[in-house]
KOLVORO-25929 format. One record per residue (C-alpha): residue in one letter; x, y negated, z. Coordinates in steps of 0.1 Angstrom, whole numbers, padded with zeros to 4 digits, always signed. Example, Ala and Ser with C-alpha at 12.3 -4.5 7.8 and 13.67 -1.06 7.14 Angstrom:
REM KOLVORO-25929
A+0123+0045+0078;S+0137+0011+0071;
***
This chain:
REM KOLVORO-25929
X+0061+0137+0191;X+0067+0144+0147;X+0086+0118+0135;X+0066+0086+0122;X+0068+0079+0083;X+0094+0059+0070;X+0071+0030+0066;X+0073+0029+0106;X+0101+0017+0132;X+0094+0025+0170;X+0107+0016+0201;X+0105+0033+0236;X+0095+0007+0268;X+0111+0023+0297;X+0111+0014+0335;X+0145+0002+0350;X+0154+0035+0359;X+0148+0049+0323;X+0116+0063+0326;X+0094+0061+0291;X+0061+0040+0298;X+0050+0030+0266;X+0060+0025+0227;X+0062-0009+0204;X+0061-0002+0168;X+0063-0022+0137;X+0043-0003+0102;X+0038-0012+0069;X+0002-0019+0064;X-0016-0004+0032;X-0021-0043+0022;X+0017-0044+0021;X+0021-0071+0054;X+0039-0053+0088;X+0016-0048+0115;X+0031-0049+0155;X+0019-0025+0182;X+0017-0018+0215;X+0010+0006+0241;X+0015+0007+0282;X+0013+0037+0306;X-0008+0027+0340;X+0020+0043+0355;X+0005+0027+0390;X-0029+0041+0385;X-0013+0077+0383;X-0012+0083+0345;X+0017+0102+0332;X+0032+0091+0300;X+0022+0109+0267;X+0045+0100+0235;X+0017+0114+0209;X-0010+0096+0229;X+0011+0061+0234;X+0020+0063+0199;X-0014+0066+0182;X-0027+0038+0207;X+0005+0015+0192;X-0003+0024+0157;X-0043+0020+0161;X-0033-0016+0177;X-0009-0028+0146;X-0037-0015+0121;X-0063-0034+0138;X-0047-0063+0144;X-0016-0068+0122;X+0001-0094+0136;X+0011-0106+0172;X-0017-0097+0201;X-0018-0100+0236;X+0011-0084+0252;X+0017-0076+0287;X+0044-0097+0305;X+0068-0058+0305;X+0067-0052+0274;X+0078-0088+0257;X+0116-0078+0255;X+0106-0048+0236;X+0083-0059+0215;X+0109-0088+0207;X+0131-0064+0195;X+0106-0041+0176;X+0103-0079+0156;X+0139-0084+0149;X+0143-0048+0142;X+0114-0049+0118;X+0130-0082+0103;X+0159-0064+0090;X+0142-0030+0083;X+0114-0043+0057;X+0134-0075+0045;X+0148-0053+0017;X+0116-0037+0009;X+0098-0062-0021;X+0069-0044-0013;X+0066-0056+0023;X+0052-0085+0029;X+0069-0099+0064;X+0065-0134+0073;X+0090-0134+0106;X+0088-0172+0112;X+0049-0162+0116;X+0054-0136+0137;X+0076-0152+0157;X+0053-0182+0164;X+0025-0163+0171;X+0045-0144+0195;X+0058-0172+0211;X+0022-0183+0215;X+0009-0152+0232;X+0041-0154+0256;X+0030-0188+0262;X+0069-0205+0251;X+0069-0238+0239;X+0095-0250+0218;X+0108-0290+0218;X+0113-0312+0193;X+0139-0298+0173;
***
């Protein structure tokens, strides 16, 4: 796979025994927000992982839908990190636009968490 611009951060999904199944990816949209993506081998169904593939499928999902989308229950942790990663990554960037409070409700949503009363 070529190395993603430096507008993009990535991240690996990997089975417990360290096999690569997927990617989750955090861009810089050309409207200047962060857009969060996914993709997911069907290992199960007898697909074999593809880096250039997975990757394209993560970056189409984050272009189409910017924020925090459905995400299978294997790739939360991930994509978790991907968010706190991309927290740091674009904070220092005044050109990004990255609402993580957003992003983190929104993802807490989708994960179905509930927070209490604070």
């Amino acid at each position: 796979m070529k190395n993603p611009d430096k507008n993009t951060i990535f991240k690996y999904v990997r089975t417990r025994r360290g096999s690569r199944v997927g990617i989750v990816l955090a861009t810089k949209l050309p409207s200047g927000s962060v857009g969060l993506g996914w993709s997911l081998c069907a290992t199960k169904l007898g697909d074999e992982f593809n880096p250039d593939y997975a990757f394209n499928i993560a970056f189409g999902r984050a272009k189409a839908f910017g924020g925090v989308c459905q995400i299978p229950r294997s790739v939360r942790n991930d994509f978790k990190i991907i968010m706190d990663r991309a927290a740091r990554y674009f904070n220092d960037n005044p050109n990004v636009d990255f609402d993580y409070s957003l992003m983190n409700e929104q993802f807490e949503k989708s994960v179905g968490v509930s927070r209490k009363n604070e």
